[in-house]
BAKEPA-384780 format. One record per residue (C-alpha): z, y, x negated. Coordinates in steps of 0.05 Angstrom, whole numbers, padded with zeros to 5 digits, always signed. Each point is the difference from the previous one (the first is absolute). Example, Ala and Ser with C-alpha at 12.3 -4.5 7.8 and 13.67 -1.06 7.14 Angstrom:
2
+00156-00090-00246
-00013+00069-00027
// end
This chain:
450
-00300-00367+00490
-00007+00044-00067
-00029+00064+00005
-00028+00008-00068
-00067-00019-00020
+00009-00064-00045
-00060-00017-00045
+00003-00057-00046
-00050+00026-00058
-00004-00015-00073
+00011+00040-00041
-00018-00011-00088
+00028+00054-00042
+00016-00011-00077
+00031+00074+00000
+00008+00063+00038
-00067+00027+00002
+00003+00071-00024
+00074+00006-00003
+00002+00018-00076
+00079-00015-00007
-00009-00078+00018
-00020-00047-00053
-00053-00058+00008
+00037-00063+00025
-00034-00069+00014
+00033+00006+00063
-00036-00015+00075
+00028+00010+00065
+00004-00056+00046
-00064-00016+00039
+00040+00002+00069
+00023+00063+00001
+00032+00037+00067
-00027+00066+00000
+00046+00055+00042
-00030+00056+00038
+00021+00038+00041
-00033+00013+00066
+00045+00042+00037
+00036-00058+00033
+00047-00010-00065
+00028-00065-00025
+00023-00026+00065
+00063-00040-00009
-00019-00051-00049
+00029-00033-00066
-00041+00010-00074
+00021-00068-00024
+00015-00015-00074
-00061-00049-00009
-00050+00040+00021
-00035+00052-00036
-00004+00066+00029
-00043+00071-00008
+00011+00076+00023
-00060+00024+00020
+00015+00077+00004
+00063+00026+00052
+00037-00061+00030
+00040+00019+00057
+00056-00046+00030
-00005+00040+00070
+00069+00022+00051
+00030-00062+00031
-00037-00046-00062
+00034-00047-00049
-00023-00007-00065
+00038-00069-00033
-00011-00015-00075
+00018-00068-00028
+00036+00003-00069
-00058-00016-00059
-00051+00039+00040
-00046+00044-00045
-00036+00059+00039
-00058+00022-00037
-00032+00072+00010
-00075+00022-00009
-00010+00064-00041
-00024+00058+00026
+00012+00071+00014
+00010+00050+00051
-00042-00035+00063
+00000-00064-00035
+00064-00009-00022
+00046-00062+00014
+00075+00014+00017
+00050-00041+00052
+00035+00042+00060
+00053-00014+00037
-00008+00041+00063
+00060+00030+00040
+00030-00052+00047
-00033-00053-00045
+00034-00047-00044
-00008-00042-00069
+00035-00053-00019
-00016-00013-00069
+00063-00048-00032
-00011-00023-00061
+00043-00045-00050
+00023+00015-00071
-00036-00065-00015
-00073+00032+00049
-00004+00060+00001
-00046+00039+00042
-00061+00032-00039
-00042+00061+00022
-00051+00008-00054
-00076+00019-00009
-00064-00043+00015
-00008-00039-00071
+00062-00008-00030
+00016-00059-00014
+00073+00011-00013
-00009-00026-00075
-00021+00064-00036
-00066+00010+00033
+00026+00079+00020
+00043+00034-00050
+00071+00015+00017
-00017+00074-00015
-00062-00004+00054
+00015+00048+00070
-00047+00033+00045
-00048-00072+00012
+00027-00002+00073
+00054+00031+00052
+00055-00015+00018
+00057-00022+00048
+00018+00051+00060
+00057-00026+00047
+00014+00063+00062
+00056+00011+00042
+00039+00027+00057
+00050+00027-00044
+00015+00076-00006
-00040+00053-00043
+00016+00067-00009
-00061+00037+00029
-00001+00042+00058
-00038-00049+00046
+00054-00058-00031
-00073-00038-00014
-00048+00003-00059
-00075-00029-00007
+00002-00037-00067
-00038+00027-00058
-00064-00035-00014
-00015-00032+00079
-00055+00035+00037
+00032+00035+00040
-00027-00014+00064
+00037-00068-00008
+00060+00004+00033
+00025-00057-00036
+00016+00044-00058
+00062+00026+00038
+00063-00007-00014
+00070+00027+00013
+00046+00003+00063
+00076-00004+00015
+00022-00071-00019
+00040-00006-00054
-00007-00069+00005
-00072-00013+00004
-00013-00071-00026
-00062-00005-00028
+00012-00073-00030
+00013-00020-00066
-00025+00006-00065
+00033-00045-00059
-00022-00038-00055
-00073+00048+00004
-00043+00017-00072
-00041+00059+00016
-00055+00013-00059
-00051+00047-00022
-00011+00030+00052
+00002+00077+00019
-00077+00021+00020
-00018+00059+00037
-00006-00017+00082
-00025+00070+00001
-00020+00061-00046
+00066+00021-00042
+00043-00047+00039
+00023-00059-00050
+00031-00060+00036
+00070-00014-00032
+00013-00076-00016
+00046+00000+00060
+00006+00057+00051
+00060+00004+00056
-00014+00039+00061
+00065+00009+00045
+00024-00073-00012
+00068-00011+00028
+00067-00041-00025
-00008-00060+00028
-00071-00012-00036
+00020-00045-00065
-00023+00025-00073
+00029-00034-00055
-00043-00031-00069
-00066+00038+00012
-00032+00026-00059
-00067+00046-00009
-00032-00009-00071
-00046+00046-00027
-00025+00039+00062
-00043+00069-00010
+00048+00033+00040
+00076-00001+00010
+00031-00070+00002
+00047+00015+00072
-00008+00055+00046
+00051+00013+00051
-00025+00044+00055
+00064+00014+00041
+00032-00062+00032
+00065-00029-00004
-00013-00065-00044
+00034-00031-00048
-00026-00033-00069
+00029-00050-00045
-00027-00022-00072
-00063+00038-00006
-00042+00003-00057
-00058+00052-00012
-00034-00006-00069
-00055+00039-00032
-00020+00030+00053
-00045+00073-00009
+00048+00050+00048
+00068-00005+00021
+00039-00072-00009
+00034+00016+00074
-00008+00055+00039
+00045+00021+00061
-00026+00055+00043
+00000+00022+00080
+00073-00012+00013
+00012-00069-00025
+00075-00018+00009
+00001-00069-00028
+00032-00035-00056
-00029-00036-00062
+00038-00039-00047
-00017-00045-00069
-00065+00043-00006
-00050-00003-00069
-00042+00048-00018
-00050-00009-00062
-00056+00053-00021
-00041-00025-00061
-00036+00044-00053
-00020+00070+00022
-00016-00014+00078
+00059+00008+00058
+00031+00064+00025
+00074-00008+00019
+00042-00057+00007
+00026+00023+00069
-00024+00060+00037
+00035+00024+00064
-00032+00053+00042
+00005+00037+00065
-00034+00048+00050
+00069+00035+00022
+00004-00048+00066
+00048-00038+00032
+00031-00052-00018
-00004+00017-00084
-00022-00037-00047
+00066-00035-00024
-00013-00073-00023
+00053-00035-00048
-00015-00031-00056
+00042-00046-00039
-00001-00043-00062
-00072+00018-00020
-00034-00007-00067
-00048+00049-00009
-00038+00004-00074
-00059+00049-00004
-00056+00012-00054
+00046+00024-00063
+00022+00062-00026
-00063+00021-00026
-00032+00011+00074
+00010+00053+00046
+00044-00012+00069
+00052-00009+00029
+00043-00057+00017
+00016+00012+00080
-00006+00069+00031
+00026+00027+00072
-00050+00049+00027
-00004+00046+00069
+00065-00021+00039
+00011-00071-00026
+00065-00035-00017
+00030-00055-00013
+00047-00041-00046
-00021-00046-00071
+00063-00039-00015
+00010-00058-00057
-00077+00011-00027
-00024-00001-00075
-00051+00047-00008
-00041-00012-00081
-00063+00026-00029
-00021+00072+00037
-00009+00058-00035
+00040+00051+00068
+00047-00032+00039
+00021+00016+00069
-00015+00073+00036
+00018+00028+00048
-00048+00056+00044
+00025+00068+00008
-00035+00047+00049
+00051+00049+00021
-00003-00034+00072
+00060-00022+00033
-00037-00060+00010
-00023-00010-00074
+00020-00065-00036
+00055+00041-00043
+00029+00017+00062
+00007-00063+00025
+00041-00017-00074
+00049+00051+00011
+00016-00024+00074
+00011-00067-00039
-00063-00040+00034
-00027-00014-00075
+00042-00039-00038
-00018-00032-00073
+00049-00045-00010
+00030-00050-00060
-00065-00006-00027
-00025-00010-00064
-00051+00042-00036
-00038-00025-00073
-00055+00033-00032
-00005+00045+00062
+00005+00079-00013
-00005-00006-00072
+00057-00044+00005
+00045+00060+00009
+00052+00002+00054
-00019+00080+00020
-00071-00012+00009
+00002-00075+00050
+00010+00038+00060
-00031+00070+00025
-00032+00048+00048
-00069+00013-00002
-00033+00059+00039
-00071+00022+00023
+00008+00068+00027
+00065+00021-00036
+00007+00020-00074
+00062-00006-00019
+00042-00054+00024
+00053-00006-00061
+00052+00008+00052
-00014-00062+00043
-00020-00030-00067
+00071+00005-00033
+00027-00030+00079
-00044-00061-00002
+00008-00012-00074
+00080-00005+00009
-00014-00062+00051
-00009-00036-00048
+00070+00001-00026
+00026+00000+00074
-00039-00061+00015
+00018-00048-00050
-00062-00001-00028
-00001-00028-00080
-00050-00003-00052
-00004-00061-00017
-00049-00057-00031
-00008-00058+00050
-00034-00041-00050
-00056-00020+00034
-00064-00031-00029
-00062+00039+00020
-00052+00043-00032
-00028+00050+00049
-00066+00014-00041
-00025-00064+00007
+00003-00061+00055
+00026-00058-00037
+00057-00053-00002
+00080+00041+00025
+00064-00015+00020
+00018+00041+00054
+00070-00034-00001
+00048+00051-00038
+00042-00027-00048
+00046+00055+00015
+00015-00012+00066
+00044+00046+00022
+00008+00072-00037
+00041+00034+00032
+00045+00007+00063
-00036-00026+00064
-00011+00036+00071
+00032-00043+00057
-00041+00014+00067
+00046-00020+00068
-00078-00013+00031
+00013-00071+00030
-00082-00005-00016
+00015+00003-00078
+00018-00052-00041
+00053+00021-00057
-00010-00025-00065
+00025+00011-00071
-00058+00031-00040
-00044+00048+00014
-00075-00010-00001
-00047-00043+00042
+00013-00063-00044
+00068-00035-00017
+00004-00071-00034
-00045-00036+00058
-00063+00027-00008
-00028+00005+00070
-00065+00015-00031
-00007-00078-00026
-00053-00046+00031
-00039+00043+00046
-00011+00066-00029
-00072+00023-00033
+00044+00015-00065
+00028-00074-00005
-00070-00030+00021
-00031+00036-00049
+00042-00014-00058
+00029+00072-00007
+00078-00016+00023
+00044-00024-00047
+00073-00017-00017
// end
C-alpha cells in the first residue's frame, strides 16, 4: 500500500506564473497528474513508472527501510515554492533509490511547467529544490552525525552519517537534474544534488545538475564514488566536497556561464576526523573568463586532496591554498604531501602565467609570501603545463560548445594504482566518445557539438 497521498488533479498552466525567468509556452500539463505529498509515512516502496506523469508537492521523503524504483524515461516534475512550500526529493538514511536510466531515457527531475522544449530557459535555477540522497557513511563531526541543512529539524529524517563505509544507498545513473536550487529554509539554498554520508557501494555515474541556484554537487562526508558528472551554470560552487568526504570522482565537467558561479570545486573542512581528502581525476573545469573575479578550486580549513589529469580554462585565480598558521591548516596538509596538483593543465587561469595558477590565500595572516613561493613551485613539481586544450566554449554566454579538446593530451599523464580508476590517455572529462551524447540537457538542447 503507498503511503503518499496520490491526487489525480488537473492542472492548465501556459507558463510559470510569477517566475519572471520562464518564457510563455503553449504548453499544458497532462490532465491526470499524480500529485506527491508527503505525509510522514514517505513513499513506501513503490515504482514512479515512465508513463505516468508525476508532481512534488513540497519535501518528498522515501522513509528507512523504503525503496524508491524509477523506470528509465520517467520525468519528475517539482512545484515552486519557497522555504515551507518548497518541493525537493529525500532519500532518508537506511532508505534507497533506484533511479537507472538509459543513454537513450534518461531520468528527468525538472520544475512544474516545463515542457522540456524550451518552455524554462537553460539559464533558469531557484523554481524548485532539489535531490537529497542520506547515508550511514562517516562524517567528520564530533557526534559522527549531522542534521542536513534546510530539514526542520525536528525531522529526524534529516540525519545522516554513521560508520559504514559501504552504505548503499542505491543507484543513481542516467539522472538530469534541472533548475532547481530553492530555499527549504531562510538562507539555506538546496544544491541540485546533495550527498549526506553515502557510502561506496551506492552507484553514481552520468548524473548531471543544470542550472541550479546553488552548487551543482555537495558532498557532505561519505565515502562515495562519482563517475561522469556534469554541473553547468549553476549560481555557487560546480562541486563541493566538505565534512570528511573520502571518495573518488572521475570524468567530471564543470561549466559556469556569464558572471554567476563561485568556484569550480571547493573543498572544505571543520578540522575532524577523517579529512576532507577526495580525489579527483580527469576533470574539465571552465569558469566565467578572465574578466571575473575567483578562483578556480580552493582548499580551505584542513582539507586535502589530489586533482590529477584535469584542464582547468577561463578563471581569472586559480587554485589556493588556506594558510592559518594551524598545524591543521590546509597549507599544512601540502607540505605533509596530502594536497597534490598534479599533470594538469592550466589556460587562461592566473593571467595565464605559470607563478600566479597556484597559491596561498590567508584571512588572519598578512604576509604569506613564504608559503606563497612553496605552493607556487608545485607547479613545476607536479607536471603541471600551460597549455591550450582547444576547446569550444564561450563562458560569457550559454550557447552551442565542444567540450571535446582537440588537444587531447598536453602533457605527461598521472597514473593512479586505485583499482577504482580507470586509466586513460588524455586528460579532461571528455576523450573522442563523448559520453555527454544522447541524454545530456546540453545535447537535447542543441548546445553540444562536434
Amino acid at each position: 500500500m503507498k503511503n503518499f497521498t496520490v491526487l489525480s488533479v488537473f492542472i492548465g498552466i501556459t507558463f510559470l506564473t510569477g517566475i519572471h525567468s520562464c518564457r510563455e509556452s503553449e504548453y499544458t500539463l497532462p490532465s491526470e497528474f499524480n500529485v506527491i505529498s508527503d505525509n510522514g509515512g514517505g513513499t513506501g516502496t513503490t515504482t514512479w513508472k515512465a508513463d505516468e506523469k508525476y508532481l512534488l508537492n513540497g519535501i518528498v521523503y522515501v522513509n528507512e527501510g523504503q525503496t524508491l524504483t524509477i523506470e528509465p524515461g520517467a520525468v519528475i516534475r517539482a512545484k515552486t515554492g519557497q522555504e515551507e512550500n518548497a518541493s525537493a526529493l529525500v532519500i532518508a538514511r537506511g532508505a534507497k533509490i533506484i533511479a537507472e536510466g538509459t543513454r537513450e531515457s534518461p531520468i528527468i527531475f525538472t520544475v512544474e511547467g516545463d515542457d522540456l522544449k524550451g518552455s524554462v530557459p537553460a539559464e533558469a535555477n531557484g523554481l524548485w529544490g532539489g535531490i537529497i540522497v542520506l547515508g550511514d557513511a562517516p562524517v567528520n563531526t564530533a557526534s559522527g552525525e549531522q542534521m542536513m541543512e534546510g530539514i526542520p529539524f525536528e525531522d529526524a529524517r534529516g540525519m545522516y552519517g554513521g560508520n559504514n563505509e559501504s552504505d548503499n544507498s542505491g543507484v543513481l545513473r542516467y539522472v538530469s537534474i534541472r533548475h532547481g536550487g530553492t530555499q527549504l529554509s531562510k538562507g539555506n539554498e538546496i544544491n541540485g544534488l546533495t550527498l549526506g554520508g553515502v557510502g561506496n557501494q551506492t552507484t553514481l555515474e552520468y548524473v548531471e545538475v543544470i542550472s541550479n541556484r546553488d552548487d551543482g554537487f555537495e558532498f557532505f562526508g561519505g565515502t562515495v564514488n562519482g563517475r561522469y558528472l556534469l554541473a553547468a551554470f549553476c549560481g555557487d560552487d560546480a562541486f563541493d566536497f566538505d565534512l570528511g568526504y573520502t571518495g573518488n570522482c572521475q570524468f567530471i565537467v564543470g561549466l559556469q556561464a556569464g558572471s554567476t558561479g563561485d568556484l569550480l570545486v571547493e573543498l572544505s573542512d571543520n578540522e575532524g576526523y577523517p579529512a576532507t581528502r577526495p580525489h579527483i581525476t580527469n576533470g574539465t573545469f571552465v569558469g566565467r573568463g578572465m574578466d571575473e573575479n575567483g578562483q578556480a578550486a580552493r582548499f580551505d580549513n584542513s582539507s586535502s586532496g589530489i586533482i590529477s589529469n584535469s584542464l582547468f580554462l577561463h578563471q581569472k585565480q586559480g587554485i589556493f591554498i588556506e594558510y592559518s598558521g594551524d598545524q591543521l591548516d590546509s597549507y599544512q596538509q601540502f607540505i605533509d604531501g596530502n594536497i597534490q596538483i598534479l599533470n594538469n593543465a592550466f589556460y587562461m587561469t592566473g593571467n595565464n602565467s605559470k607563478l600566479n595558477i597556484l597559491g596561498v590565500y590567508s584571512l588572519n595572516i598578512e604576509d604569506v609570501t613564504e608559503q606563497d613561493e612553496n605552493v607556487t613551485q608545485h607547479f613545476e613539481e607536479g607536471n603541471n603545463v600551460l597549455e591550450n586544450p582547444l576547446i569550444d566554449y564561450n563562458p560569457q554566454e550559454i550557447s552551442q560548445m565542444n567540450l571535446t579538446p582537440e588537444n587531447l593530451a598536453p602533457g605527461n599523464l598521472y597514473l593512479t594504482t586505485i583499482p577504482w580508476f580507470r586509466n586513460v590517455d588524455y586528460k579532461g572529462a571528455l576523450g573522442q566518445a563523448n559520453w555527454l551524447k544522447t541524454w545530456s540537457f546540453l545535447d537535447l538542447e542543441g548546445l553540444l557539438i562536434e
